[in-house]
Structures are given as structure tokens and as C-alpha cells.
C-alpha positions, 0 to 999 in steps of 0.5 A, spaced: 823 098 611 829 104 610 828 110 615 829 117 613 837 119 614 835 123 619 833 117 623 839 114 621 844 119 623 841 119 630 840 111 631 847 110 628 849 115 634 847 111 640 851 103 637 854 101 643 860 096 641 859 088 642 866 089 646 862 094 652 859 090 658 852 093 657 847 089 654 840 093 651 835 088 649 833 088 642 826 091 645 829 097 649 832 098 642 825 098 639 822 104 644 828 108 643 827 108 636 820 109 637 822 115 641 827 118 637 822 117 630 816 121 635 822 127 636 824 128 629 816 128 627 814 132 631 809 128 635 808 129 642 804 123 646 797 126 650 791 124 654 796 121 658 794 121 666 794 128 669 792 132 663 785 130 662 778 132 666 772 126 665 765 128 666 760 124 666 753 125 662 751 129 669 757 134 668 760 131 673 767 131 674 769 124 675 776 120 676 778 115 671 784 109 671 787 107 664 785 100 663 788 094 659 783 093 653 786 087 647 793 088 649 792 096 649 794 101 656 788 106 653 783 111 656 776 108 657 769 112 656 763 108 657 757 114 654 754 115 661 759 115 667 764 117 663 762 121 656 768 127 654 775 127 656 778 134 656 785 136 653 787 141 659 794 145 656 793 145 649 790 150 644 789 148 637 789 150 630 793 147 625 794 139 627 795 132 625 793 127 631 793 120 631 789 114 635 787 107 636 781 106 637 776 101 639 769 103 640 762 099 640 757 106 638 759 111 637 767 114 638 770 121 636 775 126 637 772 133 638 777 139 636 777 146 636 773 146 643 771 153 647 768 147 652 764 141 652 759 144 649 762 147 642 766 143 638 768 140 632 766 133 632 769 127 628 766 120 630 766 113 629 761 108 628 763 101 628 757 097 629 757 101 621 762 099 618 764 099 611 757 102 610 756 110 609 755 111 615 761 110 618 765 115 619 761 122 621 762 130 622 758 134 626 758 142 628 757 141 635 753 148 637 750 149 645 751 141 646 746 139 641 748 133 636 745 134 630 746 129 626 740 128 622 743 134 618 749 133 617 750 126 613 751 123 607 754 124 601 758 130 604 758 128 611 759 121 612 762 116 608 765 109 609 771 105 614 773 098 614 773 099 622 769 093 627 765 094 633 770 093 639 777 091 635 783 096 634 783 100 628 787 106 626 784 113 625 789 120 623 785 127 623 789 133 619 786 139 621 788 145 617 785 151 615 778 150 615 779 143 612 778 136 615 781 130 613 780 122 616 786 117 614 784 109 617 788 104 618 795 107 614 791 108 608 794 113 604 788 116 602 783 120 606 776 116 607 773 123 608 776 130 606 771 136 607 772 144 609 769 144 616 763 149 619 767 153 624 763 154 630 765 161 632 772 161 635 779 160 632 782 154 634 781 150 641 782 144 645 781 137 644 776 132 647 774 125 646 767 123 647 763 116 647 756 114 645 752 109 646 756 104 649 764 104 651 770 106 646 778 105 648 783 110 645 790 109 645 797 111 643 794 118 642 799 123 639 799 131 636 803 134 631 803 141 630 801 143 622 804 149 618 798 154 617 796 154 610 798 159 605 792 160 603 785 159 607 779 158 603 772 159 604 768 154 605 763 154 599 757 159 599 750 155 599 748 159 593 741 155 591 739 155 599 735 160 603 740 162 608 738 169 611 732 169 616 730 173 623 729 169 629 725 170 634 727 169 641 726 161 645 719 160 647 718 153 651 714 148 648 707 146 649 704 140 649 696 143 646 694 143 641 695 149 638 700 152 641 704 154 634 699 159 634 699 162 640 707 162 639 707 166 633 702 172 636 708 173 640 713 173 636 710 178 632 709 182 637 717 182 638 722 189 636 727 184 638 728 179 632 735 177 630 739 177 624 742 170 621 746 168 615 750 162 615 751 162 607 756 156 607 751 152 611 745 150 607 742 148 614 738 153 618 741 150 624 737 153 631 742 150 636 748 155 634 743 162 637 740 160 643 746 157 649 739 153 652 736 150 646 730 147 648 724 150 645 720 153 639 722 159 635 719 163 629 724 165 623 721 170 617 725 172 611 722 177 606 722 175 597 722 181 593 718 178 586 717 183 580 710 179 578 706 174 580 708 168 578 708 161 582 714 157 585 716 152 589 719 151 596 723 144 596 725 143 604 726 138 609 726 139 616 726 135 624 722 135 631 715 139 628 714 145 624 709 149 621 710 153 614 706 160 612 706 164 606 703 171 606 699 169 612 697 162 608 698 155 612 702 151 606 704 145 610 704 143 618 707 138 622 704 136 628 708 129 630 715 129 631 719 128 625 727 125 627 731 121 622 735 123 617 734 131 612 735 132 605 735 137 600 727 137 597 724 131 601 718 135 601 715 141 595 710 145 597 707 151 591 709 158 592 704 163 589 709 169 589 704 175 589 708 182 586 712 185 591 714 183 598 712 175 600 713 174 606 716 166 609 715 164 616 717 158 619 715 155 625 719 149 628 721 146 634 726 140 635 726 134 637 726 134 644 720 131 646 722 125 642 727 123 648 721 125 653 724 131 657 730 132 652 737 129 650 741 128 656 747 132 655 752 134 660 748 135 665 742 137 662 735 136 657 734 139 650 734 139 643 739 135 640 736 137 632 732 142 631 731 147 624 730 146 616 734 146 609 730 150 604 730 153 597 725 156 592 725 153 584 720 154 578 
């Protein structure tokens, strides 16, 4: 294969004559190569030893040694003792990092990290491979995983990748757009704009699931900034703005929504929301803790009265309230996969404001106490998707 010119120049530098007494073996001549190719693109090796602080799911801080995995020195985590590794030193905005990896659950890369409790998250499922569920991106909010939201056909999408075999995995993160090479492949296998949690830039963090995952030959590269950043798409059709009452904690009786909504009426300290390019109303960004019930309400001007239809989806349980009135309510907890209009229930508009109310807790009570995570228990989804149409 020919090399750029500038990579030509440079290794045609260091020939040494036959004549010379020195004799560099044809691999030390391979690394050199491989050293001067890193230079000229820019690429700098990390999570070398030293760089990186291990916690496990107890957030604890724990001591690891690189390990031999297939042929490969690589950083193991196993999702329990060992489940975040943290890039110290780094800032990061605009970037392109490469990896092998070697997963059996679930194994990612999480990017513009505040701590390890708010990040991007790109991952991997090899055990999914060439499915639609291979490859997945999460918003990370307060710990929570909220992975029910954000799927396919957007979300998630397919990889030739195996559970526990090496395969080859690029990210590109500029601006407010992702992009996810496998294997070499010159197309992305997953190109989306992102949904920025709410700091500009970050660290860098691996992190395991499930099971062990090993990560090799990690490089970064610094990205130009983008002449222009676009706006992610504002979800036009969806309701979007809403006031959420503070966290209550959840009950077990069997009409404790009823209580919680007594309480929350009597609060002077509702908070606005509006995400508009996230069509999920996700309760895990707003509460640093999330492990409990809220209310939210939003008001609808109608100019008649005339009947529509709210079509949404949700997860863990929730209750749905029209003008006072009991549309739809779930008492069992509700944890798969959400999508856009699996249930429709009327709307009768009357002339003038309607009020919205939704009730939700999230999936906390599926684990027992809650999803572990760092250390502690709590919802890892918890919110809706809605819109009204005729």
C-alpha cells in the first residue's frame, strides 16, 4: 500500500546503509513506521497506565492491571467490580478515537463526561450482532441508562461484531454529530446529531455491562471545529413543554398516585421544562437522585370544543388526566422498549385551557430497590413520549 508523501519523506530519513554495522530487524522497522504514522495524524495513544481511575459499581476506586485478552495487552472491565474506567487530563469536544474491542454484553465509550454520572454513551452489543441492536447511543443523565428511549430506527442499528472476538470500532464527535466506523468500513454504521447533556465538551470514559469487555490500542485525535454547528431537529409534532413538580418517593399502596398529586397541586415550586429536540420527556435529566414519582402538567389552548387524541408510550407506571378526568392508568411496571403512538386515548378539548397531567414513576421497582449504579439504587428510565393528532 502507498503511504501519503509526508510518510515517505520521513521513513526515507531514517535508511541506514547495509554497509552500517547496525542491524534493525524488520519488526523494530514496523513500530517505527507505526510511530511516525501516529505523529503525522495526529494520534495520541490513551487509557495507558497511569491516566485512568477504575470504580466499581459501588463507586469505589479500585486498582487494575492490563491484561493479555486474544493476542491483545488491553484494559479490562468486568461491569461490576470493575464497570467505568475515567480518562484524567483530557477535555474533549471535537475528536475522532479509535479502539479494538472484545465484549460479551454491552461495552462503550462514554464522551463529553462532567463525571461518571453524566455523559454521552455509545456502546456496543455483540451478543447482537448484525441485529438493529448492535450498536446504541444514550444520553446518560444523573446515572440513569435510559435505553428504553432511545432506539431504533434512529438509535440503534446493526454491526458485524461477536460477542468476545476483536473487532474494530472509530467514533467522530464534531459539533453535535456522531458518527460510528466498524472494522475499517468506510461508511458510518451509525451517523446522528446527539443530545447534549448540559456541558460543552469533557472527558472520556469506558464502561461494561453485563459481563467483561477488553479495549486495546485506544488512540485520540483532535477534530477541527466545525464551521457551522447545526441545531439538532426540533421535535415539532410532540409535547415537549411541560412544569414538573419536585421528586416524591415512591409507595408501595395502592393509591398513592392520588395522594402524590394532592401534594404536588399544593406546590408554588413547579419547573419549567422544554427540550424541543428530544421527543422524550426524560425525568432522569432534572433530578440529580432519580428515584421517585413526579407530576408534570402543561395547558392547551382550544379555540372549540372538538375531540383529538393523544398518542403516547411510556415506562415503569403512570397515570394520565384530562381536565380532571382519568384517561388511562397503569398500575404494573411497564420496562421494554418505547415508541411513538403505542397507545392512543381521546382527547375531549373543551373551549379554552385544558389541562394535561401525567403521573409517572419509573422503573425502579423492577430491580427491587432500583438499578445499581455507582454506588447506588435508582431509576435507570423513567418518562413518556407524547403528542396530540385528530
Amino acid at each position: 500500500m502507498t503511504m501519503p508523501n509526508s510518510k515517505v519523506l520521513i521513513v526515507s530519513a531514517l535508511y541506514i546503509p547495509k554497509t552500517t554495522t547496525m542491524r534493525i530487524r524488520y519488526t523494530n522497522l514496523l513500530i517505527i513506521v507505526f510511530l511516525i504514522t501516529m505523529f503525522v495524524n495526529g494520534q495520541k495513544s490513551i487509557f495507558r497506565p497511569g491516566e485512568y481511575t477504575v470504580y466499581s459499581e459501588d463507586n469505589e476506586e479500585v486498582m487494575v492491571m492490563d491484561t493479555l485478552f486474544k493476542g491483545e495487552k488491553a484494559l479490562m472491565l468486568d461491569g461490576n467490580r470493575r464497570s467505568i474506567a475515567l480518562l484524567e487530563g483530557i477535555d474533549t469536544k471535537n475528536f475522532r478515537v479509535e479502539m479494538d474491542i472484545a465484549g460479551k454484553v454491552m461495552s462503550g465509550l462514554g464522551f463529553h463526561a462532567k463525571d461518571g454520572l453524566n455523559y454521552q454513551f455509545i456502546y456496543f452489543r455483540p451478543g447482537y450482532g448484525n441485529t438493529r441492536e448492535a450498536i446504541q447511543y444514550i444520553p446518560i443523565y444523573n446515572g440513569a441508562l435510559s435505553w428504553v428511549f432511545y432506539n431504533y430506527p434512529v438509535y440503534e442499528t446493526t454491526a458485524d461484531v461477536e460477542s468476545l472476538e476483536w473487532f474494530h470500532a472509530a467514533f467522530e464527535v464534531r459539533g453535535n454529530y456522531l458518527k460510528v466506523f466498524v472494522n475499517g468500513e468506510p461508511e458510518p454504521k451509525m451517523e446522528i446529531p446527539f443530545l447534549e447533556n448540559p456541558i460543552s465538551g469533557g472527558k472520556l470514559l469506558l464502561r461494561s455491562l453485563f459481563g467483561p469487555s477488553y479495549f486495546a490500542n485506544i488512540t485520540y485525535r483532535p477534530l477541527a471545529i466545525p464551521e457551522k454547528e447545526e441545531n439538532s431537529q426540533t421535535k415539532k409534532d410532540f409535547l415537549t413543554q411541560w412544569e414538573i413538580s419536585r421528586q416524591f418517593s415512591r409507595d408501595t399502596t395502592a393509591q398513592y398516585f392520588e395522594g402524590i398529586l394532592k401534594r404536588a397541586q399544593a406546590l408554588d415550586n413547579w419547573k419549567s421544562i422544554h427540550v424541543p429536540e428530544d421527543a422524550y420527556v426524560n425525568f432522569t435529566r432534572y433530578f440529580e437522585y432519580p428515584n421517585g414519582v413526579v407530576v408534570a402538567k402543561t395547558n392547551i389552548e382550544s379555540d372549540k370544543a372538538a375531540d383529538q387524541h393523544l398518542h403516547f408510550d411510556f415506562v415503569g407506571r403512570i397515570k394520565i388526566m384530562f381536565n380532571g378526568n382519568t384517561l388511562f392508568a397503569n398500575k404494573n411496571i411497564k420496562f421494554e422498549r418505547v415508541f411513538d403512538g403505542t397507545y392512543t386515548v381521546g382527547l375531549p378539548f373543551k373551549k379554552g385551557d385544558n389541562e394535561l397531567v401525567v403521573i409517572a414513576e419509573g422503573d425502579a421497582a423492577f430491580f427491587g430497590k432500583g438499578f445499581r449504579y455507582l454506588g447506588r439504587n435508582q431509576h435507570t428510565n423513567w418518562g413518556f413520549i407524547a403528542k396530540i393528532k385528530p
